[in-house]
C-alpha positions in Angstrom: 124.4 87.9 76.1 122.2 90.5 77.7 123.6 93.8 78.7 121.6 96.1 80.6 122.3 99.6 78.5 119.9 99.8 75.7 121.0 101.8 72.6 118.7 103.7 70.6 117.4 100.9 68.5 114.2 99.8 67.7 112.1 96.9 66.5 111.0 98.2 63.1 107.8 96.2 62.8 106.7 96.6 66.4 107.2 99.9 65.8 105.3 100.2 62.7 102.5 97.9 64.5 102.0 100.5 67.3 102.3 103.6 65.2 99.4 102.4 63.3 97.7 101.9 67.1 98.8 105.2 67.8 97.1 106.9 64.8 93.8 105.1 65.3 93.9 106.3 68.8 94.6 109.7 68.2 91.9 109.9 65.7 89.4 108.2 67.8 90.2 111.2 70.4 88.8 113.3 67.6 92.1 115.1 67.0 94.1 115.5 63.0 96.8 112.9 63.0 98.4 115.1 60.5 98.6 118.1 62.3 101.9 119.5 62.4 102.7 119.0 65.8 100.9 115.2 65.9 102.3 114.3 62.6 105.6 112.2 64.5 103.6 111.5 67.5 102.7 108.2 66.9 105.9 107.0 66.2 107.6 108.9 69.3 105.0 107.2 71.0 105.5 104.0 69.8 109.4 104.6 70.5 109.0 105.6 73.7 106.5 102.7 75.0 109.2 100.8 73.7 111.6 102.3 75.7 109.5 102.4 79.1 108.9 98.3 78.9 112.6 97.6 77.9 112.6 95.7 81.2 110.8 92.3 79.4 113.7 92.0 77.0 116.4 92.0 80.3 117.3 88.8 82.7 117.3 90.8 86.4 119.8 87.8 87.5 121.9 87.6 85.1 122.9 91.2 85.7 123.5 90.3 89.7 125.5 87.5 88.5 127.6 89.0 86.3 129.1 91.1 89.3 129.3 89.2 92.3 132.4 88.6 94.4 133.3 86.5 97.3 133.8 88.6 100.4 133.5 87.5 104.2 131.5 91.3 105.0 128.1 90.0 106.5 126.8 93.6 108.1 123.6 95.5 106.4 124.0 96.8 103.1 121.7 99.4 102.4 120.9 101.4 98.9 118.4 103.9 99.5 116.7 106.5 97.2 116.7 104.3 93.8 115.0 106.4 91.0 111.4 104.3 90.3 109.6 105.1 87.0 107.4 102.5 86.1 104.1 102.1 84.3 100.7 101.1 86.1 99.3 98.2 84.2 95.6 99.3 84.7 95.6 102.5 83.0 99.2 102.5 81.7 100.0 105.7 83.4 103.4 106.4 85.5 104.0 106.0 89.1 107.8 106.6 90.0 109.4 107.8 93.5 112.2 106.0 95.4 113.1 102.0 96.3 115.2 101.2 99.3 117.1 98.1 99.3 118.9 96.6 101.7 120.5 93.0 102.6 122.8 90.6 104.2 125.8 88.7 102.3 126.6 85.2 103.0 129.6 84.8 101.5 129.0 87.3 98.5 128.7 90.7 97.7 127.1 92.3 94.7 128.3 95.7 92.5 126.3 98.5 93.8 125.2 99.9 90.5 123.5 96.2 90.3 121.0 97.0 93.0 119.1 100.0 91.0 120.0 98.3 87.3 117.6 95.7 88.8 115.2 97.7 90.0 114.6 99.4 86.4 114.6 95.7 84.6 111.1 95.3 86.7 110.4 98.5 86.7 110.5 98.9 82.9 107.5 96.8 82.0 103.3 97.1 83.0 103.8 96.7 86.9 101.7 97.4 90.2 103.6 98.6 92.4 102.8 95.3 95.4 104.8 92.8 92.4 107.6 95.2 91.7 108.6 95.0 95.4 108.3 91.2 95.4 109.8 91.0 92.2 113.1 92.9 93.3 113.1 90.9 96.9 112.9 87.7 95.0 115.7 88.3 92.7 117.9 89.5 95.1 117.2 86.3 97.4 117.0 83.6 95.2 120.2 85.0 92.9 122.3 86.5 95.6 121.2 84.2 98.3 122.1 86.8 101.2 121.1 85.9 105.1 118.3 88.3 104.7 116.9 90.7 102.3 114.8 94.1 102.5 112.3 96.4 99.9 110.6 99.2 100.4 109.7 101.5 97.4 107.4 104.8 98.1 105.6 105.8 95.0 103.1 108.2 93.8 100.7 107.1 91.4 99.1 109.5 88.5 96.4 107.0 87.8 95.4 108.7 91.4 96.7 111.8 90.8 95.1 112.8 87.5 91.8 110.5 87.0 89.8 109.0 89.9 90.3 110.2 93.3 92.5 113.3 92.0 94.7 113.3 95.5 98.1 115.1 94.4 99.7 114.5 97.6 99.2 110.5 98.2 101.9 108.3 98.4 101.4 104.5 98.3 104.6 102.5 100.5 105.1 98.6 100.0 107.3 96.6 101.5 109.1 93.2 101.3 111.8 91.5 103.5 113.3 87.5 103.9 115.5 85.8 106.0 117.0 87.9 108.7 115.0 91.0 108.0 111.9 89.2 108.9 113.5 89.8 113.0 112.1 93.1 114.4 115.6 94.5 115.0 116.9 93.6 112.2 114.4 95.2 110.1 113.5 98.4 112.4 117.5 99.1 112.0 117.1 98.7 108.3 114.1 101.6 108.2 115.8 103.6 111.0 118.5 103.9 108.5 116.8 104.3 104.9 114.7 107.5 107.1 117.7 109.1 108.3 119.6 111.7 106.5 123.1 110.7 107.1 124.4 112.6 103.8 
């Protein structure tokens, strides 16, 4: 069985694999892979892109599954301000901000922790973030099979930020809704809510 928590374990020849990537690339870069401070960086590198794409090794549904309960509440259920970090798959650089996700039972309910455990089994692997939005929607419809389902995820994107345009202060928004959130009201009640500050 999968669980979602990962322990501190690695594959021993993937790791070796990308170390040995890692070296090369550090060399090419015209640096001294034995220079005291590089001399573990390719294997901390090869640990942590190991780490950052756990998301390929967990099944998004089966964690929804394995925490759904029958219940006859069918109002909006929102979870706003999810933690996004996930990796651009054109230059494999980070984008992270916040997912907002909302939706409608039909019959069941789903753990709340479930919603952002979900969000970081997509997240976790080479994304854009247009298919991570879909990805999470998709999930939550086809698995949870609620009258209506809602994404938005606001994200800043360093492959913008550092290289290319260089514009620090851009922020890309997608969005994704089924079912019952596809009705204006219905969906301008689901953004009302994930904009106000009702802390």
């Amino acid at each position: 069985m999968q669980n979602y928590e990962r322990s501190d374990n690695y594959d021993k020849s993937n790791t070796d694999k990308m170390m040995k990537s890692y070296r090369e690339i550090i060399t090419d870069l015209g640096e001294d892979v034995q220079r005291e401070g590089l001399v573990k960086t390719p294997e901390r590198a090869a640990k942590a892109m190991q780490f950052l794409t756990h998301g390929y090794d967990l099944d998004a549904a089966e964690i929804l599954r394995g925490a759904m309960f029958k219940e006859d509440y069918s109002n909006m259920v929102i979870v706003k301000d999810i933690e996004v970090y996930s990796l651009c798959e054109h230059h494999i650089l980070p984008f992270f901000g916040k997912a907002h996700i909302a939706y409608i039972p039909d019959g069941y309910i789903v753990g709340l922790s479930k919603l952002p455990r979900i969000v970081d089994v997509f997240a976790r692997r080479l994304q854009v973030q247009e298919r991570l939005t879909d990805q999470i929607l998709n999930c939550i419809q086809e698995t949870l099979n609620p009258i209506g389902c809602a994404v938005v995820i606001e994200a800043s994107h360093m492959c913008m930020m550092m290289r290319g345009v260089q514009k620090q202060n851009s922020v890309t928004t997608t969005s994704a809704f089924k079912g019952e959130f596809m009705k204006r009201d219905t969906r301008n009640e689901f953004l009302n809510l994930i904009g106000a500050d009702l802390h």
